[in-house]
Kinemage of the C-alpha trace (Angstrom):
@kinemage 1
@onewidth
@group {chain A} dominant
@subgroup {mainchain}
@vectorlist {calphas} color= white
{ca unk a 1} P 0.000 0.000 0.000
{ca unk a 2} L 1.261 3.979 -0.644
{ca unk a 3} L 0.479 6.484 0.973
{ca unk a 4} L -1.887 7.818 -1.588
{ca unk a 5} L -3.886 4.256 -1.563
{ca unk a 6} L -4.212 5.173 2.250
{ca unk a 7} L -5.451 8.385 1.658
{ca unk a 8} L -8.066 7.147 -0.893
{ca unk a 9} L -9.193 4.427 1.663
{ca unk a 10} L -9.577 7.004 4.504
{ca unk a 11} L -11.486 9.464 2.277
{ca unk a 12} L -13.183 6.452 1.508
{ca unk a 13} L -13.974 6.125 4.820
{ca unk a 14} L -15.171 9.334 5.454
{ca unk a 15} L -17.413 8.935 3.062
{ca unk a 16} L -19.020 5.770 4.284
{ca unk a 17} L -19.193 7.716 7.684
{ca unk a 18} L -21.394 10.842 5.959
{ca unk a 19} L -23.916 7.890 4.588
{ca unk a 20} L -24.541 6.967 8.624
{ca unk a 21} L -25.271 10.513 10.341
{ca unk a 22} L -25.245 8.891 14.122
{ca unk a 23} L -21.705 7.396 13.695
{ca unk a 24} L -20.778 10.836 11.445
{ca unk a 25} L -21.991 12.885 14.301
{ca unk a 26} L -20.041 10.549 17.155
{ca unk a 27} L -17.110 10.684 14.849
{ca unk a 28} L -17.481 14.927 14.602
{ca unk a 29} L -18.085 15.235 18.438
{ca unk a 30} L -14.781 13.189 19.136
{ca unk a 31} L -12.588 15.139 16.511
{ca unk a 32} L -14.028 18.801 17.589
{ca unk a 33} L -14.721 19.833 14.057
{ca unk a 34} L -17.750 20.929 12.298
{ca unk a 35} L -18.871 19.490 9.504
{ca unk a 36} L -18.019 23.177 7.288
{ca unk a 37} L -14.391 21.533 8.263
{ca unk a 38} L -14.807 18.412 6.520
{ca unk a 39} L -13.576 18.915 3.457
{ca unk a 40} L -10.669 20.910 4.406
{ca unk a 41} L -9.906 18.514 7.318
{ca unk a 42} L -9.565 15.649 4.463
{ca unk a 43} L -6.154 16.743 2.868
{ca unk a 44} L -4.765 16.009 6.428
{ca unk a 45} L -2.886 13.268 6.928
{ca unk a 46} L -3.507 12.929 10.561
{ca unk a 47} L -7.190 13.722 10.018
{ca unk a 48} L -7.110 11.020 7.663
{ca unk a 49} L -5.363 8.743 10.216
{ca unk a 50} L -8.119 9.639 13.025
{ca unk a 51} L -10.781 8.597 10.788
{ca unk a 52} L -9.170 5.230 9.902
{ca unk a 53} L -8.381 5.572 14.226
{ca unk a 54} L -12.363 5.403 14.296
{ca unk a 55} L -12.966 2.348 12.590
{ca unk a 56} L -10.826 0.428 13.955
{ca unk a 57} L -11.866 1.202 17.768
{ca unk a 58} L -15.267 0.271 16.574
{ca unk a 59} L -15.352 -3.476 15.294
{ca unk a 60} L -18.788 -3.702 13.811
{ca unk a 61} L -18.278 -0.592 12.027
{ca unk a 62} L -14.802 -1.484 10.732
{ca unk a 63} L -16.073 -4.485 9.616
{ca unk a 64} L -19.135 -3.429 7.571
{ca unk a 65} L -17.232 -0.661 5.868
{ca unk a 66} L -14.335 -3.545 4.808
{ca unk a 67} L -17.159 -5.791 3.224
{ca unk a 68} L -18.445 -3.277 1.707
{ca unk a 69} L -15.619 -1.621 0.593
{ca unk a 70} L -14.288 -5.592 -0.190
{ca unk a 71} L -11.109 -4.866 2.023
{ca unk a 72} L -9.202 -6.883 4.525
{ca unk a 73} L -10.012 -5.124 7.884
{ca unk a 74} L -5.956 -5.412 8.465
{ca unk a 75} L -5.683 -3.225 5.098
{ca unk a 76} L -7.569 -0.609 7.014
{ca unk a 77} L -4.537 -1.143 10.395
{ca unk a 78} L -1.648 -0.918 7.633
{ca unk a 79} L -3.378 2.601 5.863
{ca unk a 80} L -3.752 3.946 9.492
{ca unk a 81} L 0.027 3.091 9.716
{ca unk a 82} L 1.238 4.317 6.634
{ca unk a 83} L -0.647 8.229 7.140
{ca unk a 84} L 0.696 8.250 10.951
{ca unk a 85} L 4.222 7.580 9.567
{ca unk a 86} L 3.183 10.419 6.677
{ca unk a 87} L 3.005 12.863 9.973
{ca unk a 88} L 6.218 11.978 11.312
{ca unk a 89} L 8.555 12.734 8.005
């Protein structure tokens, strides 16, 4: 995986979380951003990282959004890996 394959997931991610306003709003209330922020917060990398963060503290989630998205739920761990290491450099 590159880093740009993680950032497609997690913005795929994201988008999976707009299509389910509860977990959306959780997800907002936990970050401290608006929704306004959304699209700005996206070109983050550690935004990006925090929403990947999200799934995976939240099994049943993580694992709906890897059928449907027809990922390994480790793919999701190793993206989440790859855009924290994108911080540190």
């Amino acid at each position: 995986m590159t880093i740009e394959g993680a950032e497609a997931l997690a913005i795929r991610a994201l988008a999976f979380l707009a299509g389910e306003p509860e977990e959306l709003g959780r997800f907002l209330a936990l970050t401290g951003i608006g929704p306004e922020m959304l699209r700005s917060a996206a070109a983050d990398p550690g935004f990006l990282a925090a929403v990947l963060e999200y799934f995976m503290e939240n099994e049943p989630l993580l694992l709906v959004f890897a059928a449907r998205e027809n990922v390994r739920p480790t793919l999701i761990a190793a993206a989440r890996y790859l855009l924290d290491r994108e911080i540190l450099d």
